[in-house]
C-alpha positions as CSV (number, residue, x, y, z in Angstrom):
1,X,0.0,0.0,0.0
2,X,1.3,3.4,-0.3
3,X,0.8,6.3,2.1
4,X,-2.6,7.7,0.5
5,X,-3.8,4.1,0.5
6,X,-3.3,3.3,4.5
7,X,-5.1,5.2,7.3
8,X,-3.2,5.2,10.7
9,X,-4.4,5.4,14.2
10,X,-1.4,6.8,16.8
11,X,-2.2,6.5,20.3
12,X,0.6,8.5,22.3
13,X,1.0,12.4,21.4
14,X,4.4,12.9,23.5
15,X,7.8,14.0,23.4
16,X,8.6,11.1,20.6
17,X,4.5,10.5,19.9
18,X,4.2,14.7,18.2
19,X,7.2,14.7,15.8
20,X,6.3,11.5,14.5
21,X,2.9,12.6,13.8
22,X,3.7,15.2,11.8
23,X,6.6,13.3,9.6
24,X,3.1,11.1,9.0
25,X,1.1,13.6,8.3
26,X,3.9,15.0,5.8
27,X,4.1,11.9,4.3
28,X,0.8,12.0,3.2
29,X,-1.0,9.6,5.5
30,X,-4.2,9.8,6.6
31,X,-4.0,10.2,10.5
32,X,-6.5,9.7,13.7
33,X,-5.2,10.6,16.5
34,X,-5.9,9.6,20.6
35,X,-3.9,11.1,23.6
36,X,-4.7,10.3,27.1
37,X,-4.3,14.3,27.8
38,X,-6.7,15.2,25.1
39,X,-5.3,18.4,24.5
40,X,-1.8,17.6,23.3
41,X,-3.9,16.2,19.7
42,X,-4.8,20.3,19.1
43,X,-2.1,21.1,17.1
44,X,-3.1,19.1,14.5
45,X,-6.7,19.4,14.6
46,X,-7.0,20.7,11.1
47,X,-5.3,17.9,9.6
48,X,-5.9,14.7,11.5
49,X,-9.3,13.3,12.9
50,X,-9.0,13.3,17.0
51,X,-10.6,10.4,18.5
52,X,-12.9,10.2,21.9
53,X,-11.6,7.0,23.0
54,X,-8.6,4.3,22.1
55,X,-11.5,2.0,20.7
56,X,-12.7,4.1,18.2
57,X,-9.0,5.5,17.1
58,X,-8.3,1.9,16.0
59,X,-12.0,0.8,14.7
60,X,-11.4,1.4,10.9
61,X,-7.8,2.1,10.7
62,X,-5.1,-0.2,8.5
63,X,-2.2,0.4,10.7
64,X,-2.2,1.1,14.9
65,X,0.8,2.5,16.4
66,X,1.1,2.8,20.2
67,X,3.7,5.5,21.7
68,X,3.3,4.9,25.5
69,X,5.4,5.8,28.6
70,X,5.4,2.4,29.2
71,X,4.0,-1.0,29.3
72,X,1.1,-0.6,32.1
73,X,-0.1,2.4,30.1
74,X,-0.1,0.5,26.8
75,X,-1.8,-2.5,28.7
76,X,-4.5,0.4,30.1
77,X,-4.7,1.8,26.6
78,X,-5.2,-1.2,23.9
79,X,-6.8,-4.1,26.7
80,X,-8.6,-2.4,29.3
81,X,-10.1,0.7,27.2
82,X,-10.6,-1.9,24.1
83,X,-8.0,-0.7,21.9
84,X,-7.1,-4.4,20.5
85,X,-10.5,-5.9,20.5
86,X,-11.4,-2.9,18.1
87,X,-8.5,-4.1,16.2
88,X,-10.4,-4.9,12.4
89,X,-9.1,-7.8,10.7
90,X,-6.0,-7.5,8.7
91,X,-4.7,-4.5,10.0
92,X,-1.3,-4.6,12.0
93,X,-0.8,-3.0,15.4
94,X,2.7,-1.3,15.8
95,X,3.9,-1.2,19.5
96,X,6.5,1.5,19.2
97,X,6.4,1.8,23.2
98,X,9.1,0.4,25.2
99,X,7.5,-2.7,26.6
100,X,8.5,-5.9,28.3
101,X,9.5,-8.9,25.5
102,X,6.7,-11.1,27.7
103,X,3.8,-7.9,27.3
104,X,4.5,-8.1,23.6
105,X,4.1,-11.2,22.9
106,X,0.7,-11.9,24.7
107,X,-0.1,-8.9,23.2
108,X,0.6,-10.2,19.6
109,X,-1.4,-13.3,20.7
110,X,-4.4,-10.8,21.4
111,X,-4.2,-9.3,18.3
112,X,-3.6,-12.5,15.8
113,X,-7.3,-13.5,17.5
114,X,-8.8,-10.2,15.4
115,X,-7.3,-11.1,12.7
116,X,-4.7,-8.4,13.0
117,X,-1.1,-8.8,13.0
118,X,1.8,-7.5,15.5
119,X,5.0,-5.9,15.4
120,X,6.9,-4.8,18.5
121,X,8.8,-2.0,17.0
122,X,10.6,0.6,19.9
123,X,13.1,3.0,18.8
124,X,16.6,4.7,19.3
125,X,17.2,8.5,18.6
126,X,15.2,10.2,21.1
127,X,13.3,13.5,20.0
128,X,15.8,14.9,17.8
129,X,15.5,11.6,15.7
130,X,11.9,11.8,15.9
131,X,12.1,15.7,14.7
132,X,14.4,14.9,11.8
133,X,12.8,11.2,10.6
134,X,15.8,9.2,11.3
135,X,14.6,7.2,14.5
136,X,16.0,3.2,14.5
137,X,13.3,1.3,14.7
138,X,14.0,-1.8,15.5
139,X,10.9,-4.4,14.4
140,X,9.7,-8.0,15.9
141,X,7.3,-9.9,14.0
142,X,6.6,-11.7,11.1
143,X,8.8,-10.1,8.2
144,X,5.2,-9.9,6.2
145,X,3.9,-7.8,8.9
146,X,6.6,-5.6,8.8
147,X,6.9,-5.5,4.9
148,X,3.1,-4.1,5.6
149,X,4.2,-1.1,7.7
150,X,7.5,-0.4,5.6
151,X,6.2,2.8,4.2
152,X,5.1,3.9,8.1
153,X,8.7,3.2,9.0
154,X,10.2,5.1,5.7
155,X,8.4,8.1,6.9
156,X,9.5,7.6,10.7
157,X,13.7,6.8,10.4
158,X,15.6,3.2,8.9
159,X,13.7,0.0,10.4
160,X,15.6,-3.3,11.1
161,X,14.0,-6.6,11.6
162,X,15.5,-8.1,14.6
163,X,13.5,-11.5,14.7
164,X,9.9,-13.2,15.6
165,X,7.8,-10.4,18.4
166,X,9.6,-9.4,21.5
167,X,13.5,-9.6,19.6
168,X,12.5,-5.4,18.5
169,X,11.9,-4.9,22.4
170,X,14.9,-7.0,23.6
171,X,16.6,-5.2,21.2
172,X,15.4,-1.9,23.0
173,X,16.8,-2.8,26.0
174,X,19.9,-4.1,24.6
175,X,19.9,-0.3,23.1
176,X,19.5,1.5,26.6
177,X,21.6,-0.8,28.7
178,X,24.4,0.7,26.4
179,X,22.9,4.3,26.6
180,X,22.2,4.2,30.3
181,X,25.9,2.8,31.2
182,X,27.7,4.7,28.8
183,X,26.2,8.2,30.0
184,X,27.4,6.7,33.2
185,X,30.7,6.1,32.0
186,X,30.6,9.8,30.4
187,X,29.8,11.2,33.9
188,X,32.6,10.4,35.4
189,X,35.4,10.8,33.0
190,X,34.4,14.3,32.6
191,X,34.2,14.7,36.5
192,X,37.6,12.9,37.3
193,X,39.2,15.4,34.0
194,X,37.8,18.3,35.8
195,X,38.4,17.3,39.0
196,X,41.8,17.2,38.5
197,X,42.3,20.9,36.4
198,X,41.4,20.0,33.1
199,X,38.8,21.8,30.7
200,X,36.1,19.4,30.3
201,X,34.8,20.8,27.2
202,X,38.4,20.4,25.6
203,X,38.8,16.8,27.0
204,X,35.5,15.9,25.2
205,X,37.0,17.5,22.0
206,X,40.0,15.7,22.0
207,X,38.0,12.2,23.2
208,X,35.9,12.3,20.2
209,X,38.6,11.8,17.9
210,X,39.7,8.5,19.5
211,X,38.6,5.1,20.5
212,X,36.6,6.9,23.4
213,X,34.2,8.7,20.5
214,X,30.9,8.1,20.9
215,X,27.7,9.6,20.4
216,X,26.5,9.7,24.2
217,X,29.9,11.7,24.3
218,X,28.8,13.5,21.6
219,X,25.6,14.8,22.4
220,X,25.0,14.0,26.3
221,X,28.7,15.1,27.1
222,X,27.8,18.9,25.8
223,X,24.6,18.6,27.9
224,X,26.8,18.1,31.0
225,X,28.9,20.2,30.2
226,X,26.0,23.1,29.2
227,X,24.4,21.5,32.1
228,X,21.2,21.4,29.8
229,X,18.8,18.8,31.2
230,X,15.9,19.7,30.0
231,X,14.5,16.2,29.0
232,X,14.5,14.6,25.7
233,X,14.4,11.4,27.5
234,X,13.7,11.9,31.0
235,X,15.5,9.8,34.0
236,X,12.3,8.5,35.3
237,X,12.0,6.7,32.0
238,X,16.0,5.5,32.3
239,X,15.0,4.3,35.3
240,X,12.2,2.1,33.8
241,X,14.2,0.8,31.1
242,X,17.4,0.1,33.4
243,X,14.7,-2.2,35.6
244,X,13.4,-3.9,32.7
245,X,16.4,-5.0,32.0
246,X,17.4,-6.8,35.2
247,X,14.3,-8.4,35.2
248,X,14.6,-10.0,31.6
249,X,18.6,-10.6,32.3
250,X,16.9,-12.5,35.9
251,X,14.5,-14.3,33.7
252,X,17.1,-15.5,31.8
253,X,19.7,-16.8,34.6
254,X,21.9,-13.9,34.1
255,X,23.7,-11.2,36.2
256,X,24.4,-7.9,34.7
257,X,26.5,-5.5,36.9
258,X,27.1,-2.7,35.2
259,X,23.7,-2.2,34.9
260,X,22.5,-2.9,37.9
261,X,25.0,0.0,39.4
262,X,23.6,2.2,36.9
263,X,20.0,1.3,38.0
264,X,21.1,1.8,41.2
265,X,22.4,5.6,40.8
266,X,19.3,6.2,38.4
267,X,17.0,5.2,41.4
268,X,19.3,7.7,43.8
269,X,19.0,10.6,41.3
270,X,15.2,10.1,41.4
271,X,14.7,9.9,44.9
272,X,17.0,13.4,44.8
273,X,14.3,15.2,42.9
274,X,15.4,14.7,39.1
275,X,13.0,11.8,37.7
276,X,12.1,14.7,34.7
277,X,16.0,15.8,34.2
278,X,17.3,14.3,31.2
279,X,18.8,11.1,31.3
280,X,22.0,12.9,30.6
281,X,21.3,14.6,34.1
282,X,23.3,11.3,35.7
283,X,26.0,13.5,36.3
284,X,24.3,15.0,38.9
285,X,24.0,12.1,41.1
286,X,27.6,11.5,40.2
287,X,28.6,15.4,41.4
288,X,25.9,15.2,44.6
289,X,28.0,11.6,45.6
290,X,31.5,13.5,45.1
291,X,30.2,17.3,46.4
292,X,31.9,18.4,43.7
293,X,30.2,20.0,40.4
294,X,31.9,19.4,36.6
295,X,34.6,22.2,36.5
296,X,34.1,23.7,40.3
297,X,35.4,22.8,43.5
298,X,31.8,24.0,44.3
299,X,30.0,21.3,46.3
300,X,26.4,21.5,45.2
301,X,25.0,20.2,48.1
302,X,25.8,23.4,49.7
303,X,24.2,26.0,47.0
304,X,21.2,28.0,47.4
């Protein structure tokens, strides 16, 4: 089908959930929209249909995305409030959420009894990805399911089929183990530079052209160093991810210690007031630990 042809329903007008709908709607799609705050659908009013309830978003639509803070919301959203049961056959509901592997797959079970099919498709890029339409997506579910969707994804970033439902979502966390640790990691080399009298600005300069390059030191190593935490991804939903993925790695017999010390200091810099700083805002669990702030003797603990 080709964008004029399909008719989407997007449940989730967020921080990800509004750029995406309007690299949709650019594309040419025919769009209804649902948000739990009702209000965050009004700027596209004039060009999308704004639905009254999950059930009805879904009811006649050819594709269902979900972008949800998480997996009890999507469970709230598509099983309690009838949002897969509305599900008409042949259409294919696209989780882009970041879910449990499990929650996806009864999900996809819930959906193959409509008639519909499933595809667990979360993504890396956060909102500047979203903004510019080059989001990884990374897809679990039958490849004819996702074939379906491939023109949703063109519009949206590059989509990769990891494997059968729940491998896009253990993919995901795969995705933000690395993120979460590495901003970690980026946290305190910056600290122990500055620490010690160097400019951390000029030490992440001269890091990015070596083995140390990265583009957590890229991107979240100038918000440290800006001390710009104003979320893109906020902490509190670090923190979700980071505990997902010590309960799959439990499920599956393994132990994980990186990132269960980078739960761990997630969970501190949360119960310090920070869940909406942006994940990047690590650094100031790492400085409150240390009482000492990224290129100050200052210890923060003691400012106004």
């Amino acid at each position: 089908m080709t964008a004029k042809e399909l008719h989407i329903a997007f449940l989730g007008i967020g921080l990800m959930g509004a750029p995406m709908v309007r690299n949709l709607l650019d594309a040419g799609f025919t769009v209804t929209l649902w948000n739990r705050t009702a209000g965050k659908c009004a700027p596209f009013k004039d060009q999308a249909t704004i639905a009254d309830s999950p059930e009805n978003a879904v009811r006649d639509a050819d594709v269902v995305i979900t972008m949800l803070e998480n997996g009890d919301v999507v469970e709230r959203v598509m099983v309690e409030q009838g949002g897969i049961v509305a599900l008409k056959a042949g259409a294919v509901y696209v989780d882009m959420s970041s879910v449990q592997p499990s929650l996806a797959r009864r999900h996809a079970g819930m959906a193959q009894k409509q008639g519909a099919g499933y595809v667990d498709a979360p993504v890396s890029g956060g909102t500047v990805g979203a903004e510019q339409a080059t989001l990884s997506i990374m897809a679990g579910g039958a490849e004819a399911d996702i074939e379906r969707v491939r023109p949703v994804f063109d519009a949206l970033g590059k989509c990769t089929r990891i494997g059968p439902v729940g491998s896009g979502q253990l993919a995901k966390l795969a995705n933000q183990a690395i993120v979460g640790i590495t901003i970690g990691a980026v946290s305190e080399a910056l600290l122990l530079a500055a620490k010690g009298g160097a400019d951390p600005a000029a030490v992440r300069e001269a890091l990015m052209g070596g083995f140390a390059g990265s583009r957590i030191l890229e991107l979240h190593g100038q918000r440290m160093i800006d001390r710009n935490f104003a979320p893109g991804a906020p902490s509190r939903i670090q923190l979700k991810d980071m505990r997902m993925i010590l309960d799959e790695a439990r499920a599956e017999g393994l132990t994980l210690p990186l990132a269960q010390q980078t739960h761990n200091e997630y969970q501190s810099l949360i119960a310090n007031g920070h869940s909406e700083a942006d994940h990047s805002g690590l650094l100031l669990e790492l400085e409150h630990m240390n009482g000492a702030l990224l290129g100050s003797s200052v210890n923060p603990r003691k400012k106004g």
